[in-house]
PyMOL Python script that loads the backbone (N, CA, C, O; Angstrom):
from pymol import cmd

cmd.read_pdbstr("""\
ATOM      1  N   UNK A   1     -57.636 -95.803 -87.417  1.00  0.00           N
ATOM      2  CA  UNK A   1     -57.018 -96.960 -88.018  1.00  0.00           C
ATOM      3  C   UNK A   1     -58.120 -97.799 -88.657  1.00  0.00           C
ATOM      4  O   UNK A   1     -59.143 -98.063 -88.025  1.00  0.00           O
ATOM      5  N   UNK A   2     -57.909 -98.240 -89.967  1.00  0.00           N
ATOM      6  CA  UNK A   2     -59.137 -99.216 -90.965  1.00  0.00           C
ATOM      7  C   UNK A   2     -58.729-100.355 -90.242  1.00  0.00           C
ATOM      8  O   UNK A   2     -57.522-100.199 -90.058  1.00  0.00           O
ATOM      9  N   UNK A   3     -59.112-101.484 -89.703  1.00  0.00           N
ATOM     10  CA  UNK A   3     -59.063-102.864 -88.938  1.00  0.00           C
ATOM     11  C   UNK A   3     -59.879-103.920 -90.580  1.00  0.00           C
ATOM     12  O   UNK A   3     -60.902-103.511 -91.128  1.00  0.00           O
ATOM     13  N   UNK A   4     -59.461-104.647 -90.843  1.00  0.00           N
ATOM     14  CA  UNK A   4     -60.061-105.486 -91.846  1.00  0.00           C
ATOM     15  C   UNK A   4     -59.616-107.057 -91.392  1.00  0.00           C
ATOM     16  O   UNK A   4     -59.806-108.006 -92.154  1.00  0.00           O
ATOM     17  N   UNK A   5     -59.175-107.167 -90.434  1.00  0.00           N
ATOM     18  CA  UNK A   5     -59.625-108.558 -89.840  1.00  0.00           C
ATOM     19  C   UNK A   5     -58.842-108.899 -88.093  1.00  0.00           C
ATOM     20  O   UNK A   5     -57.873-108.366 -87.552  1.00  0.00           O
ATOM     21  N   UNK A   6     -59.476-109.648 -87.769  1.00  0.00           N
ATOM     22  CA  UNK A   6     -59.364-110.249 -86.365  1.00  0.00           C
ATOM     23  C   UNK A   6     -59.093-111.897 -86.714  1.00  0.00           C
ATOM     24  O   UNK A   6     -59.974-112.574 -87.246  1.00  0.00           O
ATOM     25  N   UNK A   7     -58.014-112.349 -86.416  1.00  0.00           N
ATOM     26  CA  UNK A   7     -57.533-113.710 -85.901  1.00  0.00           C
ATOM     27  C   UNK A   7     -57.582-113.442 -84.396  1.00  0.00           C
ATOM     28  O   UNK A   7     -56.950-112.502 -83.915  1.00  0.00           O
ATOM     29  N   UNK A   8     -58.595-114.554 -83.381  1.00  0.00           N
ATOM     30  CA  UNK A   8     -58.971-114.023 -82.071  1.00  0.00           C
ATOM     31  C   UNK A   8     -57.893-114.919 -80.854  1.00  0.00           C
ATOM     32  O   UNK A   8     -57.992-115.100 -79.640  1.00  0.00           O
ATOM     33  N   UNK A   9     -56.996-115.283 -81.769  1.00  0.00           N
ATOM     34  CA  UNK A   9     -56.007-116.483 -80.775  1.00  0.00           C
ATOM     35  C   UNK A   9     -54.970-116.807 -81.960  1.00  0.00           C
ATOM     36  O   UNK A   9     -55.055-116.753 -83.187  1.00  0.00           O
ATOM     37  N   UNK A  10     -54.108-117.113 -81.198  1.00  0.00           N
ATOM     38  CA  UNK A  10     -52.224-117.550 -82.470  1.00  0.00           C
ATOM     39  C   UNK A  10     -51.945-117.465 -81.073  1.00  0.00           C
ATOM     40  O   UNK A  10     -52.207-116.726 -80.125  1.00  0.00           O
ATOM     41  N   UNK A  11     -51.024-118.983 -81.428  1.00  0.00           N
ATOM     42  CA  UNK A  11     -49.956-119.048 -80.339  1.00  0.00           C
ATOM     43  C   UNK A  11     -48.297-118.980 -81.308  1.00  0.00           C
ATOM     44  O   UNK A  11     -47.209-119.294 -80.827  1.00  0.00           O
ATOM     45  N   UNK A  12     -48.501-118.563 -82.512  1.00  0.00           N
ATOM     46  CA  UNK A  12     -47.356-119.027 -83.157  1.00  0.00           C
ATOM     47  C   UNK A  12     -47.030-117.330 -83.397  1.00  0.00           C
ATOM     48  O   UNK A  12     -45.819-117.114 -83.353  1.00  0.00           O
ATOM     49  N   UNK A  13     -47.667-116.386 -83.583  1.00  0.00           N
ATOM     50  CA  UNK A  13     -47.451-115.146 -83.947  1.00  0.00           C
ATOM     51  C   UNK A  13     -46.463-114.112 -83.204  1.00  0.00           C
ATOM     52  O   UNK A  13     -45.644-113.295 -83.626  1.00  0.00           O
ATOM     53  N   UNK A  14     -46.956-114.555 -81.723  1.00  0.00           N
ATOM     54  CA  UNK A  14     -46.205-113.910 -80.485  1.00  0.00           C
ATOM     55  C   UNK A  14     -45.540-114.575 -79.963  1.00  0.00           C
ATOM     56  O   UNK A  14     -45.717-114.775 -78.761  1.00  0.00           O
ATOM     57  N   UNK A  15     -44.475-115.204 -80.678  1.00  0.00           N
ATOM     58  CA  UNK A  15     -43.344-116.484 -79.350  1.00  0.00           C
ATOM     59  C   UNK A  15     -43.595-116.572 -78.185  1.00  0.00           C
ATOM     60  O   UNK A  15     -43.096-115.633 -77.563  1.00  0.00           O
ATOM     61  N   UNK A  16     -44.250-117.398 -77.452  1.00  0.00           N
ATOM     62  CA  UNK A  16     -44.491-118.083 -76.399  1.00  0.00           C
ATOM     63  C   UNK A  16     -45.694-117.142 -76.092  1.00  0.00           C
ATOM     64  O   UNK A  16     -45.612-116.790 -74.915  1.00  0.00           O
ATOM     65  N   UNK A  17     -46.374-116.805 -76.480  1.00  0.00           N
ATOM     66  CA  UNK A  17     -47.572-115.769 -75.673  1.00  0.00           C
ATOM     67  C   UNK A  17     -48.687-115.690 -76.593  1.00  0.00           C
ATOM     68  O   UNK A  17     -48.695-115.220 -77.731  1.00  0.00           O
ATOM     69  N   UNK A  18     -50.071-116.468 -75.620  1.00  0.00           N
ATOM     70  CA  UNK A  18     -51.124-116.283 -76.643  1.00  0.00           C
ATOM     71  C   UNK A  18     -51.445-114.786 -77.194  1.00  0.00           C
ATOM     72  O   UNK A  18     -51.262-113.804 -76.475  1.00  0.00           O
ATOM     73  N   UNK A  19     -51.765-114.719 -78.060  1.00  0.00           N
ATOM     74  CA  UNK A  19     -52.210-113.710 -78.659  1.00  0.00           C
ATOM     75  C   UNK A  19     -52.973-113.328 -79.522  1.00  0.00           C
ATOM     76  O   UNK A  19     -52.944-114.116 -80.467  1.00  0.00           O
ATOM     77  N   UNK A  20     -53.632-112.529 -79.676  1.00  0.00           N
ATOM     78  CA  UNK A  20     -54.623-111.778 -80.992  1.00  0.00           C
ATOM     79  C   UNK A  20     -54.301-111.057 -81.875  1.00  0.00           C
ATOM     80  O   UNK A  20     -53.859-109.950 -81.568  1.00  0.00           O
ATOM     81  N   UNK A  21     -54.408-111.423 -83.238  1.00  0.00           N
ATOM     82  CA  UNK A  21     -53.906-110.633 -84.356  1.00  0.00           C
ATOM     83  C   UNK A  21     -54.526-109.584 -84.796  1.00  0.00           C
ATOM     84  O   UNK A  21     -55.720-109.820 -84.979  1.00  0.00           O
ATOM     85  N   UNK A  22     -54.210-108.513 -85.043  1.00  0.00           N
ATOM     86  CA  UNK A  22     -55.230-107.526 -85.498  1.00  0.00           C
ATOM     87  C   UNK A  22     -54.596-106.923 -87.080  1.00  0.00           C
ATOM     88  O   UNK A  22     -53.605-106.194 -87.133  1.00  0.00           O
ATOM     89  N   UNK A  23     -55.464-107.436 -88.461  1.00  0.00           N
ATOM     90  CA  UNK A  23     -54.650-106.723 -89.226  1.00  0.00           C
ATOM     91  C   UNK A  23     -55.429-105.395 -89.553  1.00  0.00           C
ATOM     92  O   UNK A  23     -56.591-105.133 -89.242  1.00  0.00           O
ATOM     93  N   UNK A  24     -54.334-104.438 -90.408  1.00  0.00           N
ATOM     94  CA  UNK A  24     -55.033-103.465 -90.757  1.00  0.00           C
ATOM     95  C   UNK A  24     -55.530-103.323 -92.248  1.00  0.00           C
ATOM     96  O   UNK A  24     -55.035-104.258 -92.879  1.00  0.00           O
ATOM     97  N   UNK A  25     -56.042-102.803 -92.786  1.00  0.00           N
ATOM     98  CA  UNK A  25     -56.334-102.108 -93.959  1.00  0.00           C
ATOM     99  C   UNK A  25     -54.938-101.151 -94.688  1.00  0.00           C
ATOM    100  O   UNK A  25     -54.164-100.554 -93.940  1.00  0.00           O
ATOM    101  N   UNK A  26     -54.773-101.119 -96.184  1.00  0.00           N
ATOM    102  CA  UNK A  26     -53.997-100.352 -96.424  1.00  0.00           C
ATOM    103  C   UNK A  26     -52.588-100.807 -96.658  1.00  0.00           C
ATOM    104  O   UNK A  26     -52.293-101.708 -95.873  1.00  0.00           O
ATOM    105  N   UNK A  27     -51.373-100.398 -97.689  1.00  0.00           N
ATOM    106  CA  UNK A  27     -50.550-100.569 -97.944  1.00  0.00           C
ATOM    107  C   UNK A  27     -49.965 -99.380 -98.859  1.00  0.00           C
ATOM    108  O   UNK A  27     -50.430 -98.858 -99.873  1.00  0.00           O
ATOM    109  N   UNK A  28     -48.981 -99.180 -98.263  1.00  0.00           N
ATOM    110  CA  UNK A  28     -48.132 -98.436 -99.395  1.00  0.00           C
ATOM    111  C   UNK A  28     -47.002 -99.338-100.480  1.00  0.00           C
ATOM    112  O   UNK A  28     -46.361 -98.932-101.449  1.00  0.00           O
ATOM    113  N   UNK A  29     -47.072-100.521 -99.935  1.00  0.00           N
ATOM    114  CA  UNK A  29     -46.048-101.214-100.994  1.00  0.00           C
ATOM    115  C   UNK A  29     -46.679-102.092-101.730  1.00  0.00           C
ATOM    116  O   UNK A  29     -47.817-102.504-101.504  1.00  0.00           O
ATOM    117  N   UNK A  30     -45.891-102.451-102.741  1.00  0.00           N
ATOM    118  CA  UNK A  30     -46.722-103.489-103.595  1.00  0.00           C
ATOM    119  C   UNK A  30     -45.982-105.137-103.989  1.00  0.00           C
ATOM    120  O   UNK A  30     -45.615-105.433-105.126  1.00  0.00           O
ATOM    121  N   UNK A  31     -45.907-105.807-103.119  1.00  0.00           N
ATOM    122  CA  UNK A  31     -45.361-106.456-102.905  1.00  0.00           C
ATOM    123  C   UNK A  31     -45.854-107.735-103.837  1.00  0.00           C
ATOM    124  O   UNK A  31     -47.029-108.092-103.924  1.00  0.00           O
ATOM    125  N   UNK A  32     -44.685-108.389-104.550  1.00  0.00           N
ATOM    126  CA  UNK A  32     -45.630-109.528-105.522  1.00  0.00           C
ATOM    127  C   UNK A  32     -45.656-110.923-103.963  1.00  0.00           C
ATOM    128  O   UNK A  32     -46.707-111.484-104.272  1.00  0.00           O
ATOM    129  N   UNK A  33     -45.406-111.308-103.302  1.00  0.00           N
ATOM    130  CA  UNK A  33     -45.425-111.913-102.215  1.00  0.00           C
ATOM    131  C   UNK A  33     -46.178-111.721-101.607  1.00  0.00           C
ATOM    132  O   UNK A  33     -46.432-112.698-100.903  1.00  0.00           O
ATOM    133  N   UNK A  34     -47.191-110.356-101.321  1.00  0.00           N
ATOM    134  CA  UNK A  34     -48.140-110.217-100.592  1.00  0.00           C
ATOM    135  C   UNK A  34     -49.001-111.553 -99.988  1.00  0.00           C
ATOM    136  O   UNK A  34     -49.507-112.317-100.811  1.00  0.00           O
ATOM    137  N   UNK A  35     -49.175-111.853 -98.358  1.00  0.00           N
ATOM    138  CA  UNK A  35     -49.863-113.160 -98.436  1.00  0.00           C
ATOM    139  C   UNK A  35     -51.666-112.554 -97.968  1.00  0.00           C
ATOM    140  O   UNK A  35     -52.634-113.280 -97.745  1.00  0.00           O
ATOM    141  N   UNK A  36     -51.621-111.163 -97.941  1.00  0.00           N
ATOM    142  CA  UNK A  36     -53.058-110.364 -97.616  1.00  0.00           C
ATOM    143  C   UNK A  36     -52.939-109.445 -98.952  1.00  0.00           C
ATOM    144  O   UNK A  36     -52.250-108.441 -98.771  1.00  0.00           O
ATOM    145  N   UNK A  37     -53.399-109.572-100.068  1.00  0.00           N
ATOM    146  CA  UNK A  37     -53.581-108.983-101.161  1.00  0.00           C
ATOM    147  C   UNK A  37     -55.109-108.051-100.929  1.00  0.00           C
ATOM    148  O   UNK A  37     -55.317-106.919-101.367  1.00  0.00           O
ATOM    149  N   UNK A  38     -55.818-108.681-100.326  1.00  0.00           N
ATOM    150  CA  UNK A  38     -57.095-107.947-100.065  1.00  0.00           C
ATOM    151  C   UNK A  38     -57.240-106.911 -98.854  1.00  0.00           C
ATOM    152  O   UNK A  38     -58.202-106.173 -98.639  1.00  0.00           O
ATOM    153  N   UNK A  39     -55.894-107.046 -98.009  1.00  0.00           N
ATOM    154  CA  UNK A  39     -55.826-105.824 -97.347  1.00  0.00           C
ATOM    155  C   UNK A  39     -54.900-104.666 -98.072  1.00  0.00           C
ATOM    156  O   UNK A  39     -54.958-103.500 -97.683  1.00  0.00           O
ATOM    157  N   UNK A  40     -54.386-104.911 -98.719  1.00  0.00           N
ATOM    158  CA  UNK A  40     -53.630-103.745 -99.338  1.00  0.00           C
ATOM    159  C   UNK A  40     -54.202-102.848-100.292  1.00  0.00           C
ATOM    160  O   UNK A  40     -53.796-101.694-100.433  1.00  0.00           O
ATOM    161  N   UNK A  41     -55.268-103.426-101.043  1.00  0.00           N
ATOM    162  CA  UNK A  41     -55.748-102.876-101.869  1.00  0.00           C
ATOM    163  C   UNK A  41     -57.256-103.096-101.717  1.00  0.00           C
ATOM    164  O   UNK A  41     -57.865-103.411-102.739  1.00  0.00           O
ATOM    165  N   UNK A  42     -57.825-102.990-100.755  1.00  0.00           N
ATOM    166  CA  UNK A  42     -59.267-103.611-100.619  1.00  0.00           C
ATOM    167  C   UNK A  42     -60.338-103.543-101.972  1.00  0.00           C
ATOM    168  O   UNK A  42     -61.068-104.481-102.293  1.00  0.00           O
ATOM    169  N   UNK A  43     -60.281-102.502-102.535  1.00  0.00           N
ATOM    170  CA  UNK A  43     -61.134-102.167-103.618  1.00  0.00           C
ATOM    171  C   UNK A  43     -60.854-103.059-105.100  1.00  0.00           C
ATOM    172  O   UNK A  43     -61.690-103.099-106.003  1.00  0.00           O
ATOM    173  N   UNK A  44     -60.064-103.471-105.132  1.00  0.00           N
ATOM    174  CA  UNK A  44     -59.372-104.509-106.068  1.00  0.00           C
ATOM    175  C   UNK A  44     -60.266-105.835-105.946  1.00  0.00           C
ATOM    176  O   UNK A  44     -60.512-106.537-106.927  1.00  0.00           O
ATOM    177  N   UNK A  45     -60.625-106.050-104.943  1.00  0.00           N
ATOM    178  CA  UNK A  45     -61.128-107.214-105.330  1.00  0.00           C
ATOM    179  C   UNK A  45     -62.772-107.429-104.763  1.00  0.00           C
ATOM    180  O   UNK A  45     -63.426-106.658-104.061  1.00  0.00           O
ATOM    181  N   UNK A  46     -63.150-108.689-105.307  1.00  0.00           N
ATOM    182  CA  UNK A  46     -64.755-108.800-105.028  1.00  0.00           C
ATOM    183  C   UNK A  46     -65.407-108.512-103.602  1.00  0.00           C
ATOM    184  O   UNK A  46     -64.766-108.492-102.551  1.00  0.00           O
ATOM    185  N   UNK A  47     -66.507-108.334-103.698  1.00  0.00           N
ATOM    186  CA  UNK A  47     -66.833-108.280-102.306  1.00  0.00           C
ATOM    187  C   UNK A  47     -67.039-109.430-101.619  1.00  0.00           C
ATOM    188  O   UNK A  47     -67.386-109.156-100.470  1.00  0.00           O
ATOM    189  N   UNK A  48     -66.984-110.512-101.801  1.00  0.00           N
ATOM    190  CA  UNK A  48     -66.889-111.688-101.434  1.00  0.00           C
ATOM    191  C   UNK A  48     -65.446-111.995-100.586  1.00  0.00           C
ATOM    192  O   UNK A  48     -65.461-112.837 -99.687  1.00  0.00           O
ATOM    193  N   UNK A  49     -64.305-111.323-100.897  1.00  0.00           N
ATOM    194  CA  UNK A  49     -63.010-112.156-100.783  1.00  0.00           C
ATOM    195  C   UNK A  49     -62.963-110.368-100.459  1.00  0.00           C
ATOM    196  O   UNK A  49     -61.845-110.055-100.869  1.00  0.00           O
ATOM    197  N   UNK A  50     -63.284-109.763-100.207  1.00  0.00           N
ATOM    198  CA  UNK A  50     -62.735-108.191 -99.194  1.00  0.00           C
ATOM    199  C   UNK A  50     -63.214-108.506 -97.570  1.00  0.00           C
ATOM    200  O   UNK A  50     -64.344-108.876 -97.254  1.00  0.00           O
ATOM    201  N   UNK A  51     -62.335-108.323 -96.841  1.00  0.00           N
ATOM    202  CA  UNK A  51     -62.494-108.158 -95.254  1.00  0.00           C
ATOM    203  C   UNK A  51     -63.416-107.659 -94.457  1.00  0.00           C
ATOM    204  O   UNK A  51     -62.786-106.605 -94.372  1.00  0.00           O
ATOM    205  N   UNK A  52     -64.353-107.457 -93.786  1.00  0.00           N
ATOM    206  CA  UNK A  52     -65.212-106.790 -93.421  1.00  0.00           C
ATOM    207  C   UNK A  52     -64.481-105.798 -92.246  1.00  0.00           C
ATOM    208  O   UNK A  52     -63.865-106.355 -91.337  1.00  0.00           O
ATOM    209  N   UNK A  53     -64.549-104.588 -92.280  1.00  0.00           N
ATOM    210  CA  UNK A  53     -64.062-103.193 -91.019  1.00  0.00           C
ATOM    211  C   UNK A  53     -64.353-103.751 -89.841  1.00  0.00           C
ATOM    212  O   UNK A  53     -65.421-104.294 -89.561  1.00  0.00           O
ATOM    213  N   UNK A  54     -63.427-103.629 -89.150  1.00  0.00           N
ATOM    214  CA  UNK A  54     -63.964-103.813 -87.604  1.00  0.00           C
ATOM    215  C   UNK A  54     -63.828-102.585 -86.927  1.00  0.00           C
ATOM    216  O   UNK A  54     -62.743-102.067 -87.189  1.00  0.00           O
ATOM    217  N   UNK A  55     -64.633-101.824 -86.033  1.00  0.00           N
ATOM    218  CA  UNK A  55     -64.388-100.854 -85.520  1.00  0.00           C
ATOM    219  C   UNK A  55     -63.613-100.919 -84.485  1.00  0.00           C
ATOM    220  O   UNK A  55     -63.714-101.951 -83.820  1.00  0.00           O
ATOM    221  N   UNK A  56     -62.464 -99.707 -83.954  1.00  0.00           N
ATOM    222  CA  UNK A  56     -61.872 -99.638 -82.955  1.00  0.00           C
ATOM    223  C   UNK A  56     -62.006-100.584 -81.705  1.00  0.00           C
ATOM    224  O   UNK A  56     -61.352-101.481 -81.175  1.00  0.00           O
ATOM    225  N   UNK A  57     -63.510 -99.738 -81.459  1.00  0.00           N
ATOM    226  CA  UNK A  57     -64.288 -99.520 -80.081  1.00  0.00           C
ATOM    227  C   UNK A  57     -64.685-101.418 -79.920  1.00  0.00           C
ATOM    228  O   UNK A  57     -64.743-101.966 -78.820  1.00  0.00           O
ATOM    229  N   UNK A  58     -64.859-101.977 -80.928  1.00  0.00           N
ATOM    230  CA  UNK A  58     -65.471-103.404 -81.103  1.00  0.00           C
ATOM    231  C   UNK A  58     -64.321-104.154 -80.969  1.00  0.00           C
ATOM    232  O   UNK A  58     -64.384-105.249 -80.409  1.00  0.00           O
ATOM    233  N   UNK A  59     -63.251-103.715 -81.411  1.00  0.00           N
ATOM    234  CA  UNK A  59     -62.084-104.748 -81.110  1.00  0.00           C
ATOM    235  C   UNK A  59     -61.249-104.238 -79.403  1.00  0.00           C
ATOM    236  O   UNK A  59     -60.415-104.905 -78.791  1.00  0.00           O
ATOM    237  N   UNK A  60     -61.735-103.106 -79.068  1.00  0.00           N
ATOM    238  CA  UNK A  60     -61.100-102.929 -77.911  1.00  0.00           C
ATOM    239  C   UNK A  60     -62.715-103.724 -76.695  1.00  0.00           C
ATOM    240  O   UNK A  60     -62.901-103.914 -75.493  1.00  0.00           O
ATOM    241  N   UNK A  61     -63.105-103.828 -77.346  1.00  0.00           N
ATOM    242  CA  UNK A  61     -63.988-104.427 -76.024  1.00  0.00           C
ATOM    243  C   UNK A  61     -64.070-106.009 -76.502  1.00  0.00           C
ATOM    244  O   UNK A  61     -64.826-106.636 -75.759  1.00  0.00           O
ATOM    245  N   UNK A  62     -63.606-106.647 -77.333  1.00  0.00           N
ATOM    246  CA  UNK A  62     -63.123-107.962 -77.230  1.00  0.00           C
ATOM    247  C   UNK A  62     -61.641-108.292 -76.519  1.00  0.00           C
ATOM    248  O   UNK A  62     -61.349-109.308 -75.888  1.00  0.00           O
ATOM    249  N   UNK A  63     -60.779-107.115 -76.813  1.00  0.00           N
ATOM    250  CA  UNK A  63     -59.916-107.564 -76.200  1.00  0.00           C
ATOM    251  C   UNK A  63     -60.287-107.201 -74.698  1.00  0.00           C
ATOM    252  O   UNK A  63     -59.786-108.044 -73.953  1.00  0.00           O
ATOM    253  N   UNK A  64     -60.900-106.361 -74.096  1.00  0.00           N
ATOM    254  CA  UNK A  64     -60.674-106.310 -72.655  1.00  0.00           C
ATOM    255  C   UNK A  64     -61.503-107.633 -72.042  1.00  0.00           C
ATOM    256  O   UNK A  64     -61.315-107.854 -70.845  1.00  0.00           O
ATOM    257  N   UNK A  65     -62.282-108.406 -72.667  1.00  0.00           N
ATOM    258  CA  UNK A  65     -63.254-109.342 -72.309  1.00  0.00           C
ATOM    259  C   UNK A  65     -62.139-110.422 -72.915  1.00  0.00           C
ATOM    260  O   UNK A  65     -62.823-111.381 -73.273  1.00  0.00           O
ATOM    261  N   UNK A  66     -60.912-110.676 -73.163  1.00  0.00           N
ATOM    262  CA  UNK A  66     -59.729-111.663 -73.133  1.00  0.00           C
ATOM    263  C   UNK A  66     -58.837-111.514 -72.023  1.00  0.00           C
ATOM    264  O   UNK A  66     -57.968-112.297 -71.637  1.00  0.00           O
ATOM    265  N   UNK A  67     -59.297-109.984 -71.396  1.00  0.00           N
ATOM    266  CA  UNK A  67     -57.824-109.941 -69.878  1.00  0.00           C
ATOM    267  C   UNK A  67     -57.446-111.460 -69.348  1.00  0.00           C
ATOM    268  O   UNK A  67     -58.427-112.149 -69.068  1.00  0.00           O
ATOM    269  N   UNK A  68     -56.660-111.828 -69.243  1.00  0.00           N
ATOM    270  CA  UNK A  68     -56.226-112.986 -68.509  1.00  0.00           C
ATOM    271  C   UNK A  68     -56.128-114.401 -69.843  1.00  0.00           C
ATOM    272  O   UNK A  68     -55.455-115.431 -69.803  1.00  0.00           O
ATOM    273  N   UNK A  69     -56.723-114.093 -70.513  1.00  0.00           N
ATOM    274  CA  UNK A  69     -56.716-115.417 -71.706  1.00  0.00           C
ATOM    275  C   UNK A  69     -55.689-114.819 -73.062  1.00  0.00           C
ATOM    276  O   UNK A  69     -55.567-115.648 -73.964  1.00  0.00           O
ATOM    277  N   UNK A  70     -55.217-113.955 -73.201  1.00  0.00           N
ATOM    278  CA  UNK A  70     -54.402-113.208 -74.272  1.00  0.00           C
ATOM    279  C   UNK A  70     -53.487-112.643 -73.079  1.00  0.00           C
ATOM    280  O   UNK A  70     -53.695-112.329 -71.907  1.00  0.00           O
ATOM    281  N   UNK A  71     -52.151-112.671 -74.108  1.00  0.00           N
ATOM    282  CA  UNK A  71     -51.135-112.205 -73.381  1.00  0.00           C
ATOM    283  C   UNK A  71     -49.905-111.077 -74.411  1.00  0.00           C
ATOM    284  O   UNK A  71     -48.737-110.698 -74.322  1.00  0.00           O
ATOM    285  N   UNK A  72     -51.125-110.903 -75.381  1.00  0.00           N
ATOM    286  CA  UNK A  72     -50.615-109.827 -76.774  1.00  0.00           C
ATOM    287  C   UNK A  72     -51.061-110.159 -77.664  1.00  0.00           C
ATOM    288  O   UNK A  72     -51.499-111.246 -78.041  1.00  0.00           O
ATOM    289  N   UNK A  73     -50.956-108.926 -78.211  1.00  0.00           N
ATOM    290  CA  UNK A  73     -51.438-108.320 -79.420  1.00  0.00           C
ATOM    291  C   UNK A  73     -50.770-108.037 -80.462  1.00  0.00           C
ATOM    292  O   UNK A  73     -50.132-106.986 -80.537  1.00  0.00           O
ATOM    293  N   UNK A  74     -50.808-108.931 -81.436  1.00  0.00           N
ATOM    294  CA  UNK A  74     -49.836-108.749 -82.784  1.00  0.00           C
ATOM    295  C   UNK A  74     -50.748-107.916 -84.234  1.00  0.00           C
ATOM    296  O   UNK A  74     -51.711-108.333 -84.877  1.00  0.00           O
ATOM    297  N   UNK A  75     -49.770-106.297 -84.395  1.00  0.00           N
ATOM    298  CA  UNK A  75     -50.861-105.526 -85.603  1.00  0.00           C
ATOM    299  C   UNK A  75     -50.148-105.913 -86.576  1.00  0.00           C
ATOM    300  O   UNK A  75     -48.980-106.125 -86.254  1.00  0.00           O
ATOM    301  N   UNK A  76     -50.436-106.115 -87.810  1.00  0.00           N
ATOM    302  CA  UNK A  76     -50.015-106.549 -88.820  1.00  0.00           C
ATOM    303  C   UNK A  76     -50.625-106.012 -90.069  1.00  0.00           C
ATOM    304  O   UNK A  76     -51.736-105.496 -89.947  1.00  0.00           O
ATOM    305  N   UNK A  77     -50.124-106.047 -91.154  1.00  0.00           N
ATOM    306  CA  UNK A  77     -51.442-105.274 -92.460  1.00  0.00           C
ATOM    307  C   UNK A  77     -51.622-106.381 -93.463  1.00  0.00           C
ATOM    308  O   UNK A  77     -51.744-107.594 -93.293  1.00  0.00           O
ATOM    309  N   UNK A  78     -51.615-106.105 -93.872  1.00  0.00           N
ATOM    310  CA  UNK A  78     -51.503-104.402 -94.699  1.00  0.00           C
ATOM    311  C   UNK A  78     -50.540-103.923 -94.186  1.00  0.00           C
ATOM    312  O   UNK A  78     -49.665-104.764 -93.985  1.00  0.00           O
ATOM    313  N   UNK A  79     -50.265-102.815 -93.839  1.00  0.00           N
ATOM    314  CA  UNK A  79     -49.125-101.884 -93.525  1.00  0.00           C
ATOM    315  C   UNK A  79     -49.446-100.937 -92.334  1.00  0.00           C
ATOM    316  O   UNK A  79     -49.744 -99.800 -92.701  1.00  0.00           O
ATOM    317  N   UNK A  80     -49.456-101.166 -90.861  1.00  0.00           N
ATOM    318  CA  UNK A  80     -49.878-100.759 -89.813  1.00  0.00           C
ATOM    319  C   UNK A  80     -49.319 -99.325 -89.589  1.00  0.00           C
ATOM    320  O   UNK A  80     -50.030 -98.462 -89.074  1.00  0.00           O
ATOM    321  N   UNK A  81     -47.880 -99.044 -90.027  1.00  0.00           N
ATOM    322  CA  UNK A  81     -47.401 -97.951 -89.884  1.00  0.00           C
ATOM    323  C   UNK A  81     -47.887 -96.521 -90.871  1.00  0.00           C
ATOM    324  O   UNK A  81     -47.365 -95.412 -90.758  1.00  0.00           O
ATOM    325  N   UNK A  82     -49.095 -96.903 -91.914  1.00  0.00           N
ATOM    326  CA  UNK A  82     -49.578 -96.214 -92.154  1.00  0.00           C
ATOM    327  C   UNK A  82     -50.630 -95.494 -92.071  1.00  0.00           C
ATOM    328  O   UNK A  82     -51.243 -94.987 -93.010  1.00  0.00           O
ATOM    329  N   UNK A  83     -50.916 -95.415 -90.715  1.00  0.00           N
ATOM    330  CA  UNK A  83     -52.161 -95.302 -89.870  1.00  0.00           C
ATOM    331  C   UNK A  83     -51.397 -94.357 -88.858  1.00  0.00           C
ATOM    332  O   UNK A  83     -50.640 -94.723 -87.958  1.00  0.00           O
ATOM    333  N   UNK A  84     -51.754 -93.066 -89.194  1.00  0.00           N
ATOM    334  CA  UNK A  84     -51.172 -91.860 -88.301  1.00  0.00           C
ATOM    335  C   UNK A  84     -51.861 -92.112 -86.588  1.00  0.00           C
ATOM    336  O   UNK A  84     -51.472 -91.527 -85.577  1.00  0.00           O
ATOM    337  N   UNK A  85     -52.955 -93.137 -86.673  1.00  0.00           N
ATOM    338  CA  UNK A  85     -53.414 -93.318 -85.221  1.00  0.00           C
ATOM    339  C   UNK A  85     -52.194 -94.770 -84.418  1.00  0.00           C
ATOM    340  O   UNK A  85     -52.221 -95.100 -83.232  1.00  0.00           O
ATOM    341  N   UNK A  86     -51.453 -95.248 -85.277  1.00  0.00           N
ATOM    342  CA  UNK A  86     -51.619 -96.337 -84.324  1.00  0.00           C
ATOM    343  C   UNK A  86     -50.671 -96.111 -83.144  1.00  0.00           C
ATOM    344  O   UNK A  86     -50.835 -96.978 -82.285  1.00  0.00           O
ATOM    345  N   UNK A  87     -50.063 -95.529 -82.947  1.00  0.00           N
ATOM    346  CA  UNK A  87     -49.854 -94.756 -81.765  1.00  0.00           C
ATOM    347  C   UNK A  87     -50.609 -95.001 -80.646  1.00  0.00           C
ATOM    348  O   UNK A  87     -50.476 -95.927 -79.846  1.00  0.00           O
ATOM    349  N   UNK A  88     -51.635 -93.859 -80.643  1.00  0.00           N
ATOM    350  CA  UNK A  88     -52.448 -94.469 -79.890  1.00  0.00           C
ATOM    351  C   UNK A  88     -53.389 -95.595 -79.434  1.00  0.00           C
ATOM    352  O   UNK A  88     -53.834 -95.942 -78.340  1.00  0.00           O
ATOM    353  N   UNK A  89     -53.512 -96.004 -80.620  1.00  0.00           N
ATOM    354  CA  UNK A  89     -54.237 -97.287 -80.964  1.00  0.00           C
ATOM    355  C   UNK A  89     -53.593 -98.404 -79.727  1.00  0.00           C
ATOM    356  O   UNK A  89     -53.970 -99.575 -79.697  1.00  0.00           O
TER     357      UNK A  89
END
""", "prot")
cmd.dss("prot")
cmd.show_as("cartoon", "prot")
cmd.util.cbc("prot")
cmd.orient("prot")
């Protein structure tokens, strides 16, 4: 799964439950509403205003160092369902 950003707390994302946002990289739709234009198409735009990758392994060891302070995890994209991993993810 491409990870292109971390929001590390939202209490508004997960109704009643702190949580961490994880978006992904990638889109299959093209939405004129898009409110992440730079995750859908990363290469489209400057490198200034593109997301930086977060690796798996880097966002799973922030979240286990939240046990008890997060109470979920909201994936979001870009388009999460286009990530043949997130399954496991």
């Amino acid at each position: 799964m491409i990870i292109g950003g971390l929001e590390k707390i939202s209490l508004l994302d997960f109704p009643g439950t702190p949580a961490a946002i994880v978006f992904t990289q990638g889109c299959n739709f093209r939405c004129r509403f898009c409110y992440n234009p730079m995750l859908v198409v990363p290469s489209r735009h400057e490198k200034t205003t593109n997301p930086p990758q977060i690796m798996p392994a880097d966002l799973l060891l922030f979240l286990q160092s939240r046990v008890g302070k997060l109470d979920g995890v909201v994936i979001t994209g870009g388009e999460p369902t286009i990530h043949p991993d997130l399954p496991q993810f």
